[in-house]
VEXLO-509651 format. One record per residue: residue number from 0; x, y, z of N, C-alpha, C in turn. Coordinates in pm, 1 decimal. Atoms other than C-alpha are relative to their C-alpha. Layout:
{site NUM,{X,Y,Z},{X,Y,Z},{X,Y,Z}}
...
***
This chain:
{site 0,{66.9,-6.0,130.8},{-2295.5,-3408.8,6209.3},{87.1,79.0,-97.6}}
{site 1,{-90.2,-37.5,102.6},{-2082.6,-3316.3,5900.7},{-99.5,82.4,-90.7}}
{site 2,{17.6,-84.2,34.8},{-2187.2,-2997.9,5733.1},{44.3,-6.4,-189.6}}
{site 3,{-52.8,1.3,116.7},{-2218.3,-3027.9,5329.2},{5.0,110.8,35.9}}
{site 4,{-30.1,-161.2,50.3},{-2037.5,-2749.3,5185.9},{-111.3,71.3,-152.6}}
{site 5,{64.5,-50.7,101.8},{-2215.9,-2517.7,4965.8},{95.3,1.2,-116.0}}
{site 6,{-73.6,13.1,105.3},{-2161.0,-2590.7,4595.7},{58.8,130.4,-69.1}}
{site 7,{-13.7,-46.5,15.6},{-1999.3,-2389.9,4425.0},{-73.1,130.1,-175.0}}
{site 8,{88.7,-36.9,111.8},{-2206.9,-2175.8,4137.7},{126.9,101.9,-87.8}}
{site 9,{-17.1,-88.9,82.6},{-1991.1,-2001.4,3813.3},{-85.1,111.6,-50.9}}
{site 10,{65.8,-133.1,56.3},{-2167.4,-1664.8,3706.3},{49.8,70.2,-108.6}}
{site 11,{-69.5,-36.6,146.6},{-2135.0,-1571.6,3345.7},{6.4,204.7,21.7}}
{site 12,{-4.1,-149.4,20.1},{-2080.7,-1174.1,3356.8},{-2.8,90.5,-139.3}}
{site 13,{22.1,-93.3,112.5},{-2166.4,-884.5,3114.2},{148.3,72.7,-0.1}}
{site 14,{-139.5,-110.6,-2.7},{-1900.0,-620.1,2960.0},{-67.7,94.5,-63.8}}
{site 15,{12.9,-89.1,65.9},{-1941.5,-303.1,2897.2},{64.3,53.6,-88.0}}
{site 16,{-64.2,-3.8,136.7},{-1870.7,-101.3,2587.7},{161.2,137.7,28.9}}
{site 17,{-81.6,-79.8,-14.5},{-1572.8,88.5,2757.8},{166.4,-50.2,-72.2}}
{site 18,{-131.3,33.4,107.4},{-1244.4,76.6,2505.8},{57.3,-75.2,59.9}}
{site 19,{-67.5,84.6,-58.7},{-989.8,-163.5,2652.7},{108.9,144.8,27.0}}
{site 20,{-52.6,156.9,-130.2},{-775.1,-188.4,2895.2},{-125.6,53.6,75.9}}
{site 21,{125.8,-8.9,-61.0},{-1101.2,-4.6,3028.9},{-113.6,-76.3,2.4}}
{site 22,{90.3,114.3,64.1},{-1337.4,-269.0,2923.7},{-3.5,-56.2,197.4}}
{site 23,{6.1,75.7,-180.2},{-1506.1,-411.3,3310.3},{-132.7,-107.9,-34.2}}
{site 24,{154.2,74.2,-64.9},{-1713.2,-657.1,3385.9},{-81.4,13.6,89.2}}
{site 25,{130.1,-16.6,-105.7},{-2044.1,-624.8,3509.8},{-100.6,-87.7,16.1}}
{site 26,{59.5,111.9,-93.9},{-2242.4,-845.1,3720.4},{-116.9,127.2,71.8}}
{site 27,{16.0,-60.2,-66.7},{-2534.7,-698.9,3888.2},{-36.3,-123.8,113.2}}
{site 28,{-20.6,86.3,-116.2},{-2534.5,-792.0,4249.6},{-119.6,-61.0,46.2}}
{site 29,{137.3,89.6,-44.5},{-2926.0,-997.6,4282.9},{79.1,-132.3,-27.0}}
{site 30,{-56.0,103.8,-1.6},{-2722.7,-1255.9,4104.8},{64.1,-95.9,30.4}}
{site 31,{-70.5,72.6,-109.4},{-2497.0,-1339.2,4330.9},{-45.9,-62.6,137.6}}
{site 32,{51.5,-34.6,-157.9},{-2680.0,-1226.2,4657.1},{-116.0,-129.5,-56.8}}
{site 33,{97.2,83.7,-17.4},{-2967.5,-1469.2,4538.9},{48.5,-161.0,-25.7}}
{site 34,{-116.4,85.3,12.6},{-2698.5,-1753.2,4441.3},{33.5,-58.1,123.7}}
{site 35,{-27.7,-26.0,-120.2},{-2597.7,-1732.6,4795.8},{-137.6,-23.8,114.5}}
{site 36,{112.2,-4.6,-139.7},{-2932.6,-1703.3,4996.7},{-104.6,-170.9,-60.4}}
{site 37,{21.8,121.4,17.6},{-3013.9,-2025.9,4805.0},{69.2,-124.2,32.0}}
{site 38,{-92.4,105.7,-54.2},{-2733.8,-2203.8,4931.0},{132.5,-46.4,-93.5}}
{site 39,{-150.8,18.3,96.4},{-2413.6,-2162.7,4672.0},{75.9,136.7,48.9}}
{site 40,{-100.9,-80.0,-52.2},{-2113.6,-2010.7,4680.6},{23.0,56.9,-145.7}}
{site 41,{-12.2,-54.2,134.1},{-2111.2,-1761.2,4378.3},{178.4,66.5,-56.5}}
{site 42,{-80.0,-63.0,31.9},{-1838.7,-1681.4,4160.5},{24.1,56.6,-152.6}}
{site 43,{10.4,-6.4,120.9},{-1788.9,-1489.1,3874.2},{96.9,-59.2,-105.3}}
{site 44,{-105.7,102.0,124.8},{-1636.3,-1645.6,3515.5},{17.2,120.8,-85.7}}
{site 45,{-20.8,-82.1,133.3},{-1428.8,-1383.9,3314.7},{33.9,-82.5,-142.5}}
{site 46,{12.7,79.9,118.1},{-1417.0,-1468.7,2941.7},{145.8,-99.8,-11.9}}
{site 47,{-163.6,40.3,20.5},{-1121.1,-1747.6,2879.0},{-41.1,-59.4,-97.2}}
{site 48,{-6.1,48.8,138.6},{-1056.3,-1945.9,2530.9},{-25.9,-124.6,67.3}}
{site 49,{43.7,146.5,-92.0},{-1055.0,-2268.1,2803.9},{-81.5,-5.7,52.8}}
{site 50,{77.2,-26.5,-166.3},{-1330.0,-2311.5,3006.4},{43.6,-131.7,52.7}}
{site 51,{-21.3,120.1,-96.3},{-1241.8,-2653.4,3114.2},{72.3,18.7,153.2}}
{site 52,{-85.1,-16.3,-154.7},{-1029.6,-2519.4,3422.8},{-97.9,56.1,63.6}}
{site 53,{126.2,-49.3,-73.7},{-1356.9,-2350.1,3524.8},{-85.1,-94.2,61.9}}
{site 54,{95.0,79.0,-48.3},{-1564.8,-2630.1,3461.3},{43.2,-141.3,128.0}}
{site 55,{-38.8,73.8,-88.7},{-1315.8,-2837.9,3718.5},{-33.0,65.9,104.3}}
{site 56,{22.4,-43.4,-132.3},{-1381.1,-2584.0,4012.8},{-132.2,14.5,6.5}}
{site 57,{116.1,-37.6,-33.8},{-1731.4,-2510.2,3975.2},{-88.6,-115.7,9.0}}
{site 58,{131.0,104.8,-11.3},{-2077.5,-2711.5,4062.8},{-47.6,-4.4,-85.9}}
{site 59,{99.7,-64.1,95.3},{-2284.1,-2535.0,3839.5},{-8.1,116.3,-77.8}}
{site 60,{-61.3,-135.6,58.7},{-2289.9,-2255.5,3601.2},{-128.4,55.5,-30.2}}
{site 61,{105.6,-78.5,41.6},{-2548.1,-1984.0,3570.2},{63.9,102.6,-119.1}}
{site 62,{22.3,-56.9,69.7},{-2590.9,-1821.4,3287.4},{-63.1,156.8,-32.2}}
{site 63,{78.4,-126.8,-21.1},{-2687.9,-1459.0,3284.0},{-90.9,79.6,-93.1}}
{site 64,{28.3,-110.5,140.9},{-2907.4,-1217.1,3092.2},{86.2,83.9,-11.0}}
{site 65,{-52.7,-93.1,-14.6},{-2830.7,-931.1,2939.8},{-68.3,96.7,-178.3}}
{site 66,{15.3,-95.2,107.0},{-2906.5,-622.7,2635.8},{29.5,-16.7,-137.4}}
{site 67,{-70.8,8.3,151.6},{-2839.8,-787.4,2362.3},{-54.3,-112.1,-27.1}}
{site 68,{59.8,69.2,106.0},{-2933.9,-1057.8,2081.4},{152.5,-100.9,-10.8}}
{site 69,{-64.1,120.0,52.1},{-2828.9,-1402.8,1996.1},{50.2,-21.8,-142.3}}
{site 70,{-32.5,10.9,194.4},{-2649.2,-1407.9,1620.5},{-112.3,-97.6,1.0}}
{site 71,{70.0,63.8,71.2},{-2901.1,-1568.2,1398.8},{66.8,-81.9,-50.2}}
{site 72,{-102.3,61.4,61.6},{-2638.8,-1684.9,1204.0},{61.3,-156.6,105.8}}
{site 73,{-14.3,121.6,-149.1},{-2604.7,-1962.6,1578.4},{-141.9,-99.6,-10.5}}
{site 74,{76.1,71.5,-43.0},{-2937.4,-2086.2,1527.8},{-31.5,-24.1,-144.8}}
{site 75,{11.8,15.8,136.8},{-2904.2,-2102.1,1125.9},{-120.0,82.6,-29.7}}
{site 76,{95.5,-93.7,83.0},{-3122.7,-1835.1,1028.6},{52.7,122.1,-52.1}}
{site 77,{-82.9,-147.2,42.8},{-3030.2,-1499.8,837.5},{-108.4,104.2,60.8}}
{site 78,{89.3,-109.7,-98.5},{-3096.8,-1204.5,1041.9},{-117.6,130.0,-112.2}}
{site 79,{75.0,-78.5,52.9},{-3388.0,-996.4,930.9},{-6.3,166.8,63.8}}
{site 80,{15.7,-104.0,-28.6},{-3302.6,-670.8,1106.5},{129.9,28.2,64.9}}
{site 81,{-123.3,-1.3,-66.4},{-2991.9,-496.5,1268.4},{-21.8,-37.2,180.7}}
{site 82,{53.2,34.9,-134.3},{-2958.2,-660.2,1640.7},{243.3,57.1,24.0}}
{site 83,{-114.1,-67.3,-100.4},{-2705.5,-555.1,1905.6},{55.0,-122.5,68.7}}
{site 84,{-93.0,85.0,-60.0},{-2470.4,-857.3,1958.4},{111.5,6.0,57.8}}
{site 85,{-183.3,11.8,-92.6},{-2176.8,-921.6,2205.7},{74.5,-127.5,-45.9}}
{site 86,{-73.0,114.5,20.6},{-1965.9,-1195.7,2025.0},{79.6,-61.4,68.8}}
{site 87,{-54.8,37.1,-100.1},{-1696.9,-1228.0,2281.3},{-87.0,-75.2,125.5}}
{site 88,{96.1,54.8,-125.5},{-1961.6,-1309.7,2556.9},{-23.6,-110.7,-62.4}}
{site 89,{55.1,100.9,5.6},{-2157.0,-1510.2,2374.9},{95.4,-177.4,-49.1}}
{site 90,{-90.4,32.2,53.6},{-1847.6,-1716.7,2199.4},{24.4,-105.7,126.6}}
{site 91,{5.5,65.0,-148.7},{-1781.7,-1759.0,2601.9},{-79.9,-78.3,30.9}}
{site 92,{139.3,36.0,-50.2},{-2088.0,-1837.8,2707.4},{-30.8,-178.2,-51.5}}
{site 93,{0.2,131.8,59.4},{-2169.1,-2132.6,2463.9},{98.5,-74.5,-24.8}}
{site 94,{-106.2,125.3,-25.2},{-1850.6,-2336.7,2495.5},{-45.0,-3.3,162.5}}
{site 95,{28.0,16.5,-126.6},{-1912.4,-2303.9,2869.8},{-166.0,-81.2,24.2}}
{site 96,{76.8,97.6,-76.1},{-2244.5,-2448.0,2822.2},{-2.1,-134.9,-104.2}}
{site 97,{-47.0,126.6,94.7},{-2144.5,-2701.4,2535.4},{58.6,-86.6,118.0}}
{site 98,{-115.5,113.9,-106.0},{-1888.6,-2829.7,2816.2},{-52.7,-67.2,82.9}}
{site 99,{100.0,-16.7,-81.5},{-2123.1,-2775.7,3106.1},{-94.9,-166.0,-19.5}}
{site 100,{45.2,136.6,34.5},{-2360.7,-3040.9,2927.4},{82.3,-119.8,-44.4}}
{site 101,{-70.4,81.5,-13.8},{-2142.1,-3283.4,2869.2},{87.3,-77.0,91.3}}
{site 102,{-29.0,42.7,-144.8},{-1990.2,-3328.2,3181.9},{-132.5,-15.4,102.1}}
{site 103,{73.3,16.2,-27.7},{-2327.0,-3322.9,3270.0},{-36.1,128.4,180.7}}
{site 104,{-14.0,-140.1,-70.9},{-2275.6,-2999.8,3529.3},{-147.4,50.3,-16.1}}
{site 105,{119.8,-101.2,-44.1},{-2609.7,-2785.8,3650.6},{-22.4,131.1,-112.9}}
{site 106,{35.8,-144.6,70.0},{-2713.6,-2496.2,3391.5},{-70.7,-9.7,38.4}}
{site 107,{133.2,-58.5,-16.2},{-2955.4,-2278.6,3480.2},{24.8,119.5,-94.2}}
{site 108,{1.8,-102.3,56.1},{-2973.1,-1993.3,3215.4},{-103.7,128.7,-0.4}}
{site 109,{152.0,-111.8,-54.9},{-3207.1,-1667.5,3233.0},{-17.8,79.1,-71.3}}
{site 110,{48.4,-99.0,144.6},{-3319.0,-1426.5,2959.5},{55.3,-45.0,-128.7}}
{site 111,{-119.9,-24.9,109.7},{-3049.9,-1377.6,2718.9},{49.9,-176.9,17.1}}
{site 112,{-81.3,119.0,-14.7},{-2883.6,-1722.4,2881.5},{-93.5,-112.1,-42.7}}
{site 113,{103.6,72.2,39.5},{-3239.6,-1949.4,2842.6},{-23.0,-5.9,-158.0}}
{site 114,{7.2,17.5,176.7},{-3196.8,-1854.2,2448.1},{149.3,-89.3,-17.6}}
{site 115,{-120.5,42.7,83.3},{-2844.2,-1917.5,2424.5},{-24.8,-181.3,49.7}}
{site 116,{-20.6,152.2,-41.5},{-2894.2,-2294.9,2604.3},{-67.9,-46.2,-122.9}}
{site 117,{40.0,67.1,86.1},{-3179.6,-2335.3,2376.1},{45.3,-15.3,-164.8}}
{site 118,{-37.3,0.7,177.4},{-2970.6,-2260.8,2040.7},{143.0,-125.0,43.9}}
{site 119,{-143.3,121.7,11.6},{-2655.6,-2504.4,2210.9},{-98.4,-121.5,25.8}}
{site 120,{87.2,67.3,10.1},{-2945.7,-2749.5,2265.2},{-82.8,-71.0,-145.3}}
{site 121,{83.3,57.2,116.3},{-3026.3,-2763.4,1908.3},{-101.6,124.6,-67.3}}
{site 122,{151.6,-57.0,-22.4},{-3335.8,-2504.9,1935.6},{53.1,152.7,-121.9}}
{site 123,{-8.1,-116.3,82.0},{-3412.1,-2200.2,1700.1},{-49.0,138.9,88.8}}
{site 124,{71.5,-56.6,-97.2},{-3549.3,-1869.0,1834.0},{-75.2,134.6,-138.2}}
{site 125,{76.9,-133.5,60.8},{-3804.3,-1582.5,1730.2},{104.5,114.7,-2.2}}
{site 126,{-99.0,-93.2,2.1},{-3601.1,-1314.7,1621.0},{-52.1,116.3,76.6}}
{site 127,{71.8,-108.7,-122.2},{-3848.9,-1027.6,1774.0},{-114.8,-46.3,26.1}}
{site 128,{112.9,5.7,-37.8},{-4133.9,-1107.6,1945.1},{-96.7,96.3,-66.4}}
{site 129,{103.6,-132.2,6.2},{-4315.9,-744.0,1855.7},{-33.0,-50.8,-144.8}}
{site 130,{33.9,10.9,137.5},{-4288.5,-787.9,1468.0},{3.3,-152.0,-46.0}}
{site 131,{-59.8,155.7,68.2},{-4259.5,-1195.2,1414.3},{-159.7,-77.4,77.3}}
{site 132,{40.0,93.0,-74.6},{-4522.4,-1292.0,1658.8},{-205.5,110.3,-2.8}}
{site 133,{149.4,-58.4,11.0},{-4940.9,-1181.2,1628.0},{-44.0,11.9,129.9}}
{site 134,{43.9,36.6,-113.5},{-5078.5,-1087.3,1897.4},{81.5,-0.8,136.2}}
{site 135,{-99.8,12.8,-117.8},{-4771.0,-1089.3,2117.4},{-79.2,94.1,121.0}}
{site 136,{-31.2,-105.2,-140.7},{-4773.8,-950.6,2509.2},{86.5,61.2,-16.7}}
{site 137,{-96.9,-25.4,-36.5},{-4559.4,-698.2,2574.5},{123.8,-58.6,65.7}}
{site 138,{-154.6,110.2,-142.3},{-4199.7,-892.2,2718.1},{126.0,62.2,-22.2}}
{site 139,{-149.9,-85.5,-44.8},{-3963.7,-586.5,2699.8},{-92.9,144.6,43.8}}
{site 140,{96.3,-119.7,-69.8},{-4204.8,-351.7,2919.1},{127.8,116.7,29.6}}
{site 141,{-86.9,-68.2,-73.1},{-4049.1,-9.2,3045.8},{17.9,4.2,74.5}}
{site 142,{-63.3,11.6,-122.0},{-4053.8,-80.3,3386.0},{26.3,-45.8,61.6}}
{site 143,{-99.5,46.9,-41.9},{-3823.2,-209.6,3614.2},{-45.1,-160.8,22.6}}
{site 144,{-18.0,114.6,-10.4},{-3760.3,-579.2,3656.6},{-38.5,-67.6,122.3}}
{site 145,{42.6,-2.4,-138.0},{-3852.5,-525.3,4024.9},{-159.6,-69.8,25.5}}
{site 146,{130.0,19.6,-40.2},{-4193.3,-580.0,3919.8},{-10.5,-113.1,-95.7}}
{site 147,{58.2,120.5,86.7},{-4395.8,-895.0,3781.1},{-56.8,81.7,-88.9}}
{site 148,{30.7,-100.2,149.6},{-4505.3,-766.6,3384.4},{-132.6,-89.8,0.7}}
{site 149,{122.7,69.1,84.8},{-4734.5,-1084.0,3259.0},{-4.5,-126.5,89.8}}
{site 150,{67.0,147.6,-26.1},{-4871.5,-1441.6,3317.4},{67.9,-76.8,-71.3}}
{site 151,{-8.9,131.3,76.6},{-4757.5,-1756.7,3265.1},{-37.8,-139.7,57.3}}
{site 152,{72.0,99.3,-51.7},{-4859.3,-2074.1,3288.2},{114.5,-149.2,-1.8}}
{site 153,{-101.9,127.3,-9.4},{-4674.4,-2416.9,3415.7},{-102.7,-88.0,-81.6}}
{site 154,{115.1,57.2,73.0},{-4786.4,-2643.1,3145.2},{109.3,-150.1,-19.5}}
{site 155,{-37.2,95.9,30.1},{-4539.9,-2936.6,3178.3},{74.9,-50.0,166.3}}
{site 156,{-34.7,75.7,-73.4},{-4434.6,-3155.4,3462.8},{187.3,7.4,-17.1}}
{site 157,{-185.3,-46.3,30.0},{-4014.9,-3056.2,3520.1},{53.3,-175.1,74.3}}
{site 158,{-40.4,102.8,-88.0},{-3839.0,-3357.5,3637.6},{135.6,68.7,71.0}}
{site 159,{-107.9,-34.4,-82.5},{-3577.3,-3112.6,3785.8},{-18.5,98.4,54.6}}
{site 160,{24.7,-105.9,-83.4},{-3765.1,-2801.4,3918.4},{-73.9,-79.8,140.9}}
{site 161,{32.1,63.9,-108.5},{-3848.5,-2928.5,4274.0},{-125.8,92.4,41.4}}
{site 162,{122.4,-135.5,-23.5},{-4191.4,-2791.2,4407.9},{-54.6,45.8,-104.0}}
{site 163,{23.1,-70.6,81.1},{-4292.1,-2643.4,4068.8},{-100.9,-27.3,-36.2}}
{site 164,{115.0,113.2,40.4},{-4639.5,-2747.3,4062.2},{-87.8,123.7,-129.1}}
{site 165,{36.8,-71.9,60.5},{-4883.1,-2659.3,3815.4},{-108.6,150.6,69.2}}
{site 166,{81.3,-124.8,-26.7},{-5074.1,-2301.5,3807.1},{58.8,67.0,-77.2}}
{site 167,{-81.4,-141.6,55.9},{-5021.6,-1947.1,3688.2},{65.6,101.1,45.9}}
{site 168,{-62.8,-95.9,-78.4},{-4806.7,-1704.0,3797.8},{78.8,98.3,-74.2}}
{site 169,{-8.1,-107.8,72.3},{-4719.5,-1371.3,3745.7},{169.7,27.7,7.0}}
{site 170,{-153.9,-7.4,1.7},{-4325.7,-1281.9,3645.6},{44.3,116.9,-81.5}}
{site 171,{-52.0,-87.8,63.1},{-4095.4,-1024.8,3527.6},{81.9,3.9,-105.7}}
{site 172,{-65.7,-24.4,97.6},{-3976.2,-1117.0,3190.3},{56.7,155.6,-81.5}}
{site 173,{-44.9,-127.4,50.6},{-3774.0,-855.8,2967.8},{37.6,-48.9,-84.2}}
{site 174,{-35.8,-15.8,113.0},{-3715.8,-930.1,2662.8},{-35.6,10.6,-138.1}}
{site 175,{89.2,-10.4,78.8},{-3767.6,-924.4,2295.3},{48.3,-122.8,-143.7}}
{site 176,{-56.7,28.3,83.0},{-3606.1,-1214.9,2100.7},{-88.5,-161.2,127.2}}
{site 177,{76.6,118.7,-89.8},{-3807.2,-1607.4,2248.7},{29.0,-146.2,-106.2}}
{site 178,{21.5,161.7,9.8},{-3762.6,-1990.2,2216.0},{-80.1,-7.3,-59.1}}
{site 179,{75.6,74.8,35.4},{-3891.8,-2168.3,1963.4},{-22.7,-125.2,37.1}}
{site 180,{1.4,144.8,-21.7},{-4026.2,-2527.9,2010.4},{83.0,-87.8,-73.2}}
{site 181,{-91.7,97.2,115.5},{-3777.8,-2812.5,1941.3},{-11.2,-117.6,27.9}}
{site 182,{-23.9,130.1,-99.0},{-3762.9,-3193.3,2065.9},{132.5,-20.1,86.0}}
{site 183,{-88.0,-17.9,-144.7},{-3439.4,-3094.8,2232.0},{-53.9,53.2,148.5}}
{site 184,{16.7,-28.1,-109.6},{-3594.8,-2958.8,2493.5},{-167.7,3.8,35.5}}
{site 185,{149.7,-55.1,-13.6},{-3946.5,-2938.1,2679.2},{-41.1,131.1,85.1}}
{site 186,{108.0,-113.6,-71.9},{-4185.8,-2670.0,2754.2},{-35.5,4.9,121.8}}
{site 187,{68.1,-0.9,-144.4},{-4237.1,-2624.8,3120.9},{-116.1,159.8,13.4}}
{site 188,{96.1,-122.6,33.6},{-4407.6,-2254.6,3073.0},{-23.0,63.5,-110.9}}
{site 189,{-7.3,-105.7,96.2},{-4523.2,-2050.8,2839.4},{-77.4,152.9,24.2}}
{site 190,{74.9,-128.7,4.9},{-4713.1,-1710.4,2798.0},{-141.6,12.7,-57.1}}
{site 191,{152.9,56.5,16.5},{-5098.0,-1645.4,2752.9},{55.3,44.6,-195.1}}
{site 192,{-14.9,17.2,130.6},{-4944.3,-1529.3,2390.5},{46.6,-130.2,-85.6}}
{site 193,{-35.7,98.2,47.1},{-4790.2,-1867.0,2323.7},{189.2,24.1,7.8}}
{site 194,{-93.0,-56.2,-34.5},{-4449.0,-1726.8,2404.6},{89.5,-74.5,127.5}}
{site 195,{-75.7,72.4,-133.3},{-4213.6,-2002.6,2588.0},{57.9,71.7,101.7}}
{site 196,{-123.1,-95.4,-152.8},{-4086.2,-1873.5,2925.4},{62.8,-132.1,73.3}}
{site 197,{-82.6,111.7,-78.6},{-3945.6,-2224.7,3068.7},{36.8,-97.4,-78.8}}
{site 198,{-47.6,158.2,117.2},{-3729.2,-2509.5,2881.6},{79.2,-92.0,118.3}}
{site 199,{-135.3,83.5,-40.3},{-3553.1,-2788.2,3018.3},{60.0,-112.8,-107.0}}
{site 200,{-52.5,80.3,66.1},{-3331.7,-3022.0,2846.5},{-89.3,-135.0,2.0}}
{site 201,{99.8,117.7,34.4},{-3541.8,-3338.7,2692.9},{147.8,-136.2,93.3}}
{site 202,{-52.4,119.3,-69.3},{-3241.6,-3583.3,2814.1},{123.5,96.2,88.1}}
{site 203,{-119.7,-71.0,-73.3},{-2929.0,-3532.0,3038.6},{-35.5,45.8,122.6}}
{site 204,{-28.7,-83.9,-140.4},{-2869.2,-3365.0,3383.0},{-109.7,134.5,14.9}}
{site 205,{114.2,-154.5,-27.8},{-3021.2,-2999.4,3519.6},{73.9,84.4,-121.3}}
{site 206,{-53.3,-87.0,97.1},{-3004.8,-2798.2,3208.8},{-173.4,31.0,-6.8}}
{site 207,{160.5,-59.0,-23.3},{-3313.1,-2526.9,3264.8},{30.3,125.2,-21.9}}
{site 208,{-40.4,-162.0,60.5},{-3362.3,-2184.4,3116.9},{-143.3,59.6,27.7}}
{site 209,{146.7,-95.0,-33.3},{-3638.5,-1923.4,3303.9},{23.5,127.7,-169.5}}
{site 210,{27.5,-95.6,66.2},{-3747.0,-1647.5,3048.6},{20.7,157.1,88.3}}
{site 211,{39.3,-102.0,-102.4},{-3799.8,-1402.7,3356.8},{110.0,27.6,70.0}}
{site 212,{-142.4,-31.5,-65.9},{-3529.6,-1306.4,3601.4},{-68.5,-46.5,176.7}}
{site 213,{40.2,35.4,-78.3},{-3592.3,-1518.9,3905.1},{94.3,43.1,126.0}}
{site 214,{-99.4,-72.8,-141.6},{-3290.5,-1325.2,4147.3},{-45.8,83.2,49.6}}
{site 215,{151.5,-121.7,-69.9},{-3545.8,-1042.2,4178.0},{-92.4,-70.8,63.3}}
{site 216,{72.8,50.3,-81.0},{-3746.2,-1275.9,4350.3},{-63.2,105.2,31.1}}
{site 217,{101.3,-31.4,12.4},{-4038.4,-1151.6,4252.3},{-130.2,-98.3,15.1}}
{site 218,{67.7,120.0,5.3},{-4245.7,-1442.8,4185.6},{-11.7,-115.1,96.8}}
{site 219,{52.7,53.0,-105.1},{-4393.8,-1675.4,4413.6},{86.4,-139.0,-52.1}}
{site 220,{-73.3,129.8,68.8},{-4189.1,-1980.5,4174.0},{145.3,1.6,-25.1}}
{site 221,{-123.3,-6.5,40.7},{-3880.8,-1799.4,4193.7},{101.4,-73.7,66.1}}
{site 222,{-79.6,104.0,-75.0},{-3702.4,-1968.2,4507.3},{-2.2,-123.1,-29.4}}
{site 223,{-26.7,158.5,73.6},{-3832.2,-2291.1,4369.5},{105.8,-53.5,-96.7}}
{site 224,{-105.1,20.1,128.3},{-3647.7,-2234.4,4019.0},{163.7,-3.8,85.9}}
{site 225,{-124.7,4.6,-51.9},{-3311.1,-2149.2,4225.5},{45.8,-47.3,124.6}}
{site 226,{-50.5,82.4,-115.8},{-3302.9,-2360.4,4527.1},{2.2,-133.8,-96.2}}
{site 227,{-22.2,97.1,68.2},{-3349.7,-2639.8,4281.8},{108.3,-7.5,-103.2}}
{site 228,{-129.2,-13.3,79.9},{-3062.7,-2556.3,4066.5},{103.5,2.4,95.2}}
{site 229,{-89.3,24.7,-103.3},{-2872.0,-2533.0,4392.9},{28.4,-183.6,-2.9}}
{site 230,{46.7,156.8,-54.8},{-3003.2,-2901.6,4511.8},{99.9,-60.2,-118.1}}
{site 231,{-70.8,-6.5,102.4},{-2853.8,-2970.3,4171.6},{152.1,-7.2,16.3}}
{site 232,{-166.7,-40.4,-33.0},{-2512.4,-2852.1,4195.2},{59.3,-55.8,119.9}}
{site 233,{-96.1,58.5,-151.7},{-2480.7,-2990.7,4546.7},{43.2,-164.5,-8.0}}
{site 234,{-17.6,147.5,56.9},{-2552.3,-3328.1,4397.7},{74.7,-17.0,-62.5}}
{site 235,{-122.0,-13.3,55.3},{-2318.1,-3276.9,4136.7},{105.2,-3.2,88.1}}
{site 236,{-119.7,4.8,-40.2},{-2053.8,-3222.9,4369.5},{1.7,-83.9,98.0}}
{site 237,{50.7,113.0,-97.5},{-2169.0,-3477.7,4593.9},{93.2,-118.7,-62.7}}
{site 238,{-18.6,107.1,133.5},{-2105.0,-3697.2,4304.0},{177.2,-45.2,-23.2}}
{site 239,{-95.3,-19.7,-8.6},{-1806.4,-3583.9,4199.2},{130.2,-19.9,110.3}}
{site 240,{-94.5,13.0,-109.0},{-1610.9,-3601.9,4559.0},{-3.5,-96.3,61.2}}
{site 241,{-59.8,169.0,-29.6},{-1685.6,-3953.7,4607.5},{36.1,-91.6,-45.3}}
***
């Protein structure tokens, strides 16, 4: 019996604000380790001006969160407050998933990464939840990520989360900047505030963005979301190598 190989998964990485040549990338390690116990072979992607030599070795590319805000100025809106952007990352980031979709390659994106798909998708976003939105839930709580914060609810039929049936379930979002509705993409969850937490791409391949951080596998829907982005990627390379 012939043994597929595990696909291979890209991992977008953070940088911290240490001066150069000190400047490191940081990755924290759920991302990988849960990458891995789903059945890929993780690797991280430092920033390059090409990604195409990336997007030849890899299956699939995850997208990471991270502490910071999407320019407004990306989703055509003028910013209404000072936000804490990483341009280099993000610069990265969205050619990698511009490419990504087009070759038709696996995204899965996750906080920070589930906005940026939905602004290369077309999509706009709430600039803060707290002051933009009535009524909001809390979705940048103070404590740790370890734990499930709020509710959400599966309110759309995925044709690429495997298992993902409907119900509610409790998750550990963190953030404070959310998906608006667009016809690029549909709604698979949202929040009892009205507050999208799941998109997938309306046409095309696996292109899916959690709100929550499903490597903490916390949530009872989290192995679903990332064994199915595996399944994904394996197909992709399935594809690809014959």
């Amino acid at each position: 019996m012939v043994k597929t190989p595990r696909p291979v998964i890209g991992i977008t990485p953070d940088i911290n604000d240490i001066a150069e040549p000190e400047t490191e990338y940081v990755l924290r390690r759920n991302y990988a380790d849960a990458v891995y116990r789903a059945g890929g072979i993780p690797v991280i992607l430092p920033y390059a001006a090409d990604v195409d030599g990336y997007l030849e070795s890899v299956d699939g590319v995850l997208i990471s969160g991270g502490m910071f805000d999407i320019d407004p100025m990306l989703y055509h809106q003028e910013a209404r407050k000072a936000y804490v952007v990483k341009p280099p990352r993000t610069a990265f980031e969205k050619a990698l998933i511009e490419c990504a979709l087009e070759r038709k390659i696996p995204v899965l994106g996750i906080c920070n990464g589930m906005q940026l798909l939905a602004v290369c998708l077309g999509g706009q976003l709430i600039q803060d939840v707290a002051s933009e939105l009535e009524n909001a839930l809390e979705h940048k709580p103070s404590q740790a990520a370890t734990n499930a914060h709020h509710e959400i609810d599966i309110v759309g039929q995925s044709r690429n989360l495997i298992g993902l049936g409907a119900g509610r379930y409790r998750v550990n979002s963190v953030h404070h900047q959310a998906v608006l509705p667009s016809e690029a993409y549909r709604m698979i969850a949202v929040a009892e505030d009205g507050v999208i937490e799941a998109i997938e791409s309306s046409t095309g391949g696996f292109a899916v963005g959690v709100q929550w951080h499903p490597e903490y596998e916390v949530s009872p829907i989290d192995n679903a979301i990332l064994r199915s982005f595996i399944t994904a990627a394996s197909e992709y390379s399935s594809g690809r190598n014959s």
